[in-house]
C-alpha positions in Angstrom: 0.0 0.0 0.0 2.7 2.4 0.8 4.4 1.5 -2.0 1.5 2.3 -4.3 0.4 5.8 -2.4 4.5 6.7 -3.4 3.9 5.7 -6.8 0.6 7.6 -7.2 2.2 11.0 -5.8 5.0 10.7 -8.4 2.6 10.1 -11.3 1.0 12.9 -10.1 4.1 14.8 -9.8 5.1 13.7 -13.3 1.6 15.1 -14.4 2.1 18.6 -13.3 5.2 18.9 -14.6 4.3 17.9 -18.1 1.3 20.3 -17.8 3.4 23.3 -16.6 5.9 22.7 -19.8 3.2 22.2 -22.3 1.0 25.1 -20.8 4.3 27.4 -21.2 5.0 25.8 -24.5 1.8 25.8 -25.9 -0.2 28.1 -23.7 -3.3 26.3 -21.3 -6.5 26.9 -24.0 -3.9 24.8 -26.7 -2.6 22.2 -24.6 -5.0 19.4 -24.0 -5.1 16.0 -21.3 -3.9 14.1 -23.8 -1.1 15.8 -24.9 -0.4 15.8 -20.9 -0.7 12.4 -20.7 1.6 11.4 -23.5 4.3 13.6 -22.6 4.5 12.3 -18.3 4.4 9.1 -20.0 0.4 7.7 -18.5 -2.4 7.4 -19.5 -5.4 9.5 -19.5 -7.0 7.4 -17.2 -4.2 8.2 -15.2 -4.7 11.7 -15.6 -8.3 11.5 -14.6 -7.2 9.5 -11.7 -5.7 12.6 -10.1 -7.2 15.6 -11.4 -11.4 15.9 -12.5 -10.4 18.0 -15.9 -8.1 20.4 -16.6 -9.1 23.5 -15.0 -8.6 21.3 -12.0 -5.2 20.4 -12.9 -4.0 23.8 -13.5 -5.8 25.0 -10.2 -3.7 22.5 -8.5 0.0 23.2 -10.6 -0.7 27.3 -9.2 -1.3 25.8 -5.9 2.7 24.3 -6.4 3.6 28.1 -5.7 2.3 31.1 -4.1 1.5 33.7 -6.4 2.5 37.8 -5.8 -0.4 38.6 -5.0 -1.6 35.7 -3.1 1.7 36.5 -0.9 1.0 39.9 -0.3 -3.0 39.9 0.1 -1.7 37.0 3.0 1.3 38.7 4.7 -0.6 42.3 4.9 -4.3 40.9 6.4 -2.1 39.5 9.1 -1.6 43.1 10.7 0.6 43.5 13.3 3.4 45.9 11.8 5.0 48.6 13.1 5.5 50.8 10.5 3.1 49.4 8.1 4.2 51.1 4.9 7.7 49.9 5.0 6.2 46.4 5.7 4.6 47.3 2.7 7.4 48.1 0.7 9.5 45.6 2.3 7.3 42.7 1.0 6.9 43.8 -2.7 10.9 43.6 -3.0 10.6 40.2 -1.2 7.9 38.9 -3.4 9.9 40.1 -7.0 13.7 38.7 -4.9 11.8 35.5 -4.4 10.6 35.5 -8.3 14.1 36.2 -9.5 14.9 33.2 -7.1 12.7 30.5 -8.4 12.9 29.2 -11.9 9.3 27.7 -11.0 7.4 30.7 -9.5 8.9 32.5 -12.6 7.2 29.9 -15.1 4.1 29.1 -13.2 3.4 33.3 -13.7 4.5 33.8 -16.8 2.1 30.6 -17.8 -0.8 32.9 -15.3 0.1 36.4 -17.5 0.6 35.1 -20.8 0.1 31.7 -21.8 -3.4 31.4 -20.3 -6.5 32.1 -21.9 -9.7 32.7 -19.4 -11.9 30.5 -21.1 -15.5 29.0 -19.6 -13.6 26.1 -18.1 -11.0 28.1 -16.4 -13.5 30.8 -15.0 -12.6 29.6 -11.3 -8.5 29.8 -11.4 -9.8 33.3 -13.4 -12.0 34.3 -10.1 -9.7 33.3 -7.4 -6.6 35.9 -9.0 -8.8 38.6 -9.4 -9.9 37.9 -5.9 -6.8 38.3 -4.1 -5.8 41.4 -6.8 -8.8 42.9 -5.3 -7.3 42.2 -1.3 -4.3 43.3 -2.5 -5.5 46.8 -3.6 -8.0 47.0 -0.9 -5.1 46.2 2.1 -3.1 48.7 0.9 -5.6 51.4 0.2 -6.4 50.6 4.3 -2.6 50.8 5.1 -1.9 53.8 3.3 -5.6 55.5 4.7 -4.0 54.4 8.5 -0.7 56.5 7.5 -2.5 59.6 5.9 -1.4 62.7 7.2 2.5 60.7 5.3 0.6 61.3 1.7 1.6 64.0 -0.2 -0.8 66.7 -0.7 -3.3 65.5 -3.6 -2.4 61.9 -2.9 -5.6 59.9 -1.7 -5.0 56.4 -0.3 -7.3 55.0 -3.3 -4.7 56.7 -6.1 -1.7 54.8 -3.7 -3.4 51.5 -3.6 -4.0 51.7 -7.1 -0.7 53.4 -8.1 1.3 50.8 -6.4 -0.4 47.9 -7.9 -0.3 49.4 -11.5 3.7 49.5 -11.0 3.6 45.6 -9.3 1.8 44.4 -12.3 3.8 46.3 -14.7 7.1 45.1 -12.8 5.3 41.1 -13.1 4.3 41.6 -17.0 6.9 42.9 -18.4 10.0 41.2 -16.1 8.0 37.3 -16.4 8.5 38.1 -20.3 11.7 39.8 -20.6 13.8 38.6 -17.7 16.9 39.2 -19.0 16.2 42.8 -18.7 16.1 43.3 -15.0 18.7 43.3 -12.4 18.4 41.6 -9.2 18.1 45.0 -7.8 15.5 46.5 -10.1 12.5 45.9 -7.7 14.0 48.5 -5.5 15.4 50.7 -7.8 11.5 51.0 -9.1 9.9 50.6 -6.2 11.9 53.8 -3.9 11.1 56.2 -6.1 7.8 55.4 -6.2 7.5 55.4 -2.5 9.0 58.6 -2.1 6.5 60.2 -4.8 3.7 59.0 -3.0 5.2 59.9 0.8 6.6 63.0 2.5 8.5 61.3 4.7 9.7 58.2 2.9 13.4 57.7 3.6 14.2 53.9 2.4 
């Protein structure tokens, strides 16, 4: 029996590793179960076996990693902080380090921002993102809103929340498709200035 559990988790390991290549070869709407199948070397009863379609499956190869904003929505609704906008600031450069890090977390969100199509079948992995885009923008309006009276005049803690994830999502577009572009240091060299043109009192 133990023998048999091990086996299934490597088939199942084999199977999200052929998905993650095709879907970044192919892109997710192209790439179908069988193509899946034949390249981890099962069946598609196999693949069945483990995952209900494939909107499961790739639900289940972005839960391998945890995505930007996923990490940020978490690490900020946990509270706690000090000075919150230098949490803030101190977890955006952590969340683009650990990218430049990770060969996987690179693929898996280059796959999520431009191999994937949101079609019907896909509508929940479509959902959940949004979802914690939307935490992401919303936590950090409420951080900046705590640390007001540190805005610049003109600055409302909506056009922050919404400045700074314009810049994260620019950073994650454009660096997941042209890595070879950044340095290991470019989140902060972005991300400082940006800081200082939304604070008085920003001195990172």
């Amino acid at each position: 029996m133990r023998r048999t559990k091990e086996d299934a988790e490597k088939t199942r390991i084999a199977i999200l590793a052929s998905a993650e290549r095709l879907f970044m070869d192919r892109g997710v709407a192209h790439t179908s179960l069988d193509q899946i199948a034949r390249d981890a070397g099962v069946t598609r009863g196999a693949v069945y076996w483990h995952f209900q379609n494939k909107a499961h499956l790739f639900h289940e190869m972005l839960n391998q990693v945890r995505l930007p904003p996923e990490q940020l929505a978490e690490r900020l609704s946990l509270g706690g902080q000090s000075d919150a906008l230098q949490t803030l600031f101190d977890l955006c450069v952590e969340i683009f380090t650990s990218l430049g890090d990770s060969a996987q977390h690179m693929r898996i969100l280059t796959i999520l921002l431009h191999r994937c199509e949101f079609t019907d079948e896909l509508r929940e992995a479509e959902e959940r993102h949004y979802a914690f885009v939307d935490l992401f923008i919303d936590l950090s309006e409420q951080l900046f809103a705590s640390c007001a009276a540190r805005l610049r005049p003109g600055v409302t803690p909506a056009h922050a929340a919404r400045t700074l994830h314009s810049l994260v999502v620019g950073l994650m577009f454009d660096w997941s498709r042209r890595p070879e572009r950044y340095a290991v240091n470019e989140p902060v060299a972005m991300l400082d200035p940006l800081f200082h043109g939304l604070l008085c009192d920003w001195r990172s």
